[in-house]
N, C-alpha and C positions, 0 to 999 in steps of 0.2 A: 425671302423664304416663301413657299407655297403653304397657304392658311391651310387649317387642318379640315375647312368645311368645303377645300375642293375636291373634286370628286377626280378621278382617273378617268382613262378612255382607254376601251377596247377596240382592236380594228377589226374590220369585218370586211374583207375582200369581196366585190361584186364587181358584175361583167366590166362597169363604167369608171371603176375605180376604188378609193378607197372609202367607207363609211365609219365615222367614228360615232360609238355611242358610249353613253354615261352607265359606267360597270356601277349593279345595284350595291355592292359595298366593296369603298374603296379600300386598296390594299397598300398598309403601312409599313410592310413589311422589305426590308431591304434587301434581303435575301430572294424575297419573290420576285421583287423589279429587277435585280441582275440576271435570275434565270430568264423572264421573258425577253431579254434582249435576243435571246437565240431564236425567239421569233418575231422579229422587226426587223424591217430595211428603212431604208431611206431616210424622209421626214420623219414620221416615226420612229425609228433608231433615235435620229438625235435629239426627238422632242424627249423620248423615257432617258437619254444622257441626260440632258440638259435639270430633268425633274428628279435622276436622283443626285444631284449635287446638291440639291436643296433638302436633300432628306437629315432631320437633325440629328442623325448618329453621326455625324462628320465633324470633328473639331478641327481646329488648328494645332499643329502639328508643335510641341515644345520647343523655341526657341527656335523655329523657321518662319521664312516666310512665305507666304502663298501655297501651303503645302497640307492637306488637310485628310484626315482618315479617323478609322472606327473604332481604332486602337490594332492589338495587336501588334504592337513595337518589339517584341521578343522573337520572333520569329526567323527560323534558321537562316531566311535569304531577306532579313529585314534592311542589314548594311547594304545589301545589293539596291536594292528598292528605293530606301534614301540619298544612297549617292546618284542614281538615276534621276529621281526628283526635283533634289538640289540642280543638276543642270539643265533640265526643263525649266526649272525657274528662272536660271538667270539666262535664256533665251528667250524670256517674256511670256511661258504658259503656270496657270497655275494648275496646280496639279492634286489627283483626289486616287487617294492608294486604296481601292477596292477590297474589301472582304473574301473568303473564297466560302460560300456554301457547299455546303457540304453534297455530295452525287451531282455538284456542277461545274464546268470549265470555265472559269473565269478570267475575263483579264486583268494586267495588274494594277492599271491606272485608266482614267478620263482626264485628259488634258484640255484644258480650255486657253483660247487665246482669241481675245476679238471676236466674243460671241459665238467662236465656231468649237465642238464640242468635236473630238477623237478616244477612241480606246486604243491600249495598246501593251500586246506582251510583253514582257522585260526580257530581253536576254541579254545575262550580262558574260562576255567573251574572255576566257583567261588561256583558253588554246587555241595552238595557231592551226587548226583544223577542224572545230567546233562549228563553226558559224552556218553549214549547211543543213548538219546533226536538229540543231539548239533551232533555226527558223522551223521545220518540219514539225518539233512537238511545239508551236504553237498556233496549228491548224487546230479549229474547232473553237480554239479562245478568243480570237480576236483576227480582223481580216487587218490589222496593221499591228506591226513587229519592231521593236524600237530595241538594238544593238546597241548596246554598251562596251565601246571596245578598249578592253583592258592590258593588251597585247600589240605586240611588232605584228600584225595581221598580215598578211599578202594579198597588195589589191586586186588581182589579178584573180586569185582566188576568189576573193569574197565576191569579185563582182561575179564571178561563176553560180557562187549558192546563189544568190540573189536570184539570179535569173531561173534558176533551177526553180529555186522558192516562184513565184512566180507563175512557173509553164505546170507546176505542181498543183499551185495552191488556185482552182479559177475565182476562189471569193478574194485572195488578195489585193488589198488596194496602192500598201506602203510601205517601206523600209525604212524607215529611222534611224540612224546614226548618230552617235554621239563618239568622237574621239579626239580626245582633251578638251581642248575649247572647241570645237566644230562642231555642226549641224548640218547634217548635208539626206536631204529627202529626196527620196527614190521612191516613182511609181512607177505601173506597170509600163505605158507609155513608151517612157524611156527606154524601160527594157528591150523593148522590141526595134530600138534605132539600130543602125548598125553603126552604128558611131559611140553605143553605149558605153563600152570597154574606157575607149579613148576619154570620154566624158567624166565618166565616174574615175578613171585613175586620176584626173588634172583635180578633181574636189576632195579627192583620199589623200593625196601624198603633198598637197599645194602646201 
C-alpha cells in the first residue's frame, strides 16, 4: 500500500519533456484520481493506475478471488461486471471494478497482470448486431474495450466493427474478447494486415 505521508505528482509538460512535481496537498480522493486519468498518457497513465489500486477504498471482493472494488454490488450491470471479472481472473489478471464519479466517463475496470497495469470498458454482447453499436459508446472511457461475448456472434461481422472501432476511434489501443474460455486480443496493428479477417476468424471459431 502507498503510506499516507506520500505525496502525489503533478505533470507539467515542457519543450524537453515531462517534469513531475510534488502537488502542495496530496489528493486522497478517488474520484479525483479517476478523473485525471483523462489527462495522462503514457508512464504517467500507468503510474496514476498502478497508485489507484493501492487506494484503501478497494476490498476484496466476497467470496472471489483476486477481484477487488469500492463496493457498489447492487448495481443494474453489476452481474455483467462480475461475470467479466471472474474470467479476467482465471486468465491470470487481477482485477479492480472502478467506481463511476459522478459528470465523469469512467472505465469499468484496471486489470493488472505481471506488473502491467490496463483499463477497460465492459461490453458485454447479447445481440447478434450490437458489437459495433456497444465499441462506439465506449469512446471517451477508456482507449481499450473488453467484449464479453454472450452470443452465436458472426465473426465476420465482428471482425468488421472492430475495425470500424478502430479507423473511428484514433486513441484506441485494444479489443478484448472474452468468448467462453477464450481470450483472443486485438490491436490496431493487426487491424491494418490485410490478412486480419482471415487471422481473427482462425482465433474466433477455433
Amino acid at each position: 500500500m502507498i503510506k499516507e505521508d506520500i505525496v502525489e505528482y503533478n505533470i507539467v509538460e515542457e519543450e524537453l519533456g515531462l517534469t513531475w512535481i510534488a502537488a502542495d496537498e496530496p489528493t486522497r480522493d478517488l474520484d479525483t484520481l479517476l478523473k485525471d486519468l483523462h489527462f495522462l498518457h503514457g508512464a504517467a497513465f500507468v503510474s496514476q493506475l498502478k497508485y489507484i489500486t493501492t487506494h484503501r477504498s478497494f476490498t476484496l471482493v466476497k467470496n472471489e478471488i483476486d477481484i477487488y472494488s469500492t463496493g457498489g454490488e447492487h448495481g443494474e450491470d453489476y452481474d455483467n461486471i462480475l461475470n467479466a471479472a471472474r474470467k479476467a481472473v482465471e486468465h491470470g489478471y487481477r482485477v479492480f471494478i472502478l467506481p463511476n464519479p459522478k459528470n465523469t466517463r469512467t472505465p469499468d475496470f484496471i486489470f493488472e497482470k505481471r506488473g502491467n497495469y490496463k483499463t477497460f470498458d465492459l461490453k458485454t454482447i447479447t445481440g447478434k448486431a450490437s458489437a459495433g453499436t456497444r465499441m462506439m459508446e465506449s469512446i471517451g472511457q477508456s482507449n481499450r474495450v473488453l467484449l464479453n461475448i454472450n452470443t452465436d456472434y458472426n465473426a465476420r461481422l465482428l471482425a468488421s466493427d472492430i475495425r470500424t472501432y478502430f479507423e473511428v476511434n484514433a486513441e484506441a489501443i485494444e479489443v478484448l474478447i472474452f468468448k467462453g474460455k477464450k481470450l483472443i486480443s486485438i490491436d490496431r496493428n493487426l487491424t491494418l494486415s490485410s490478412l486480419f479477417n482471415k487471422i481473427f476468424r482462425k482465433r474466433y471459431e477455433k
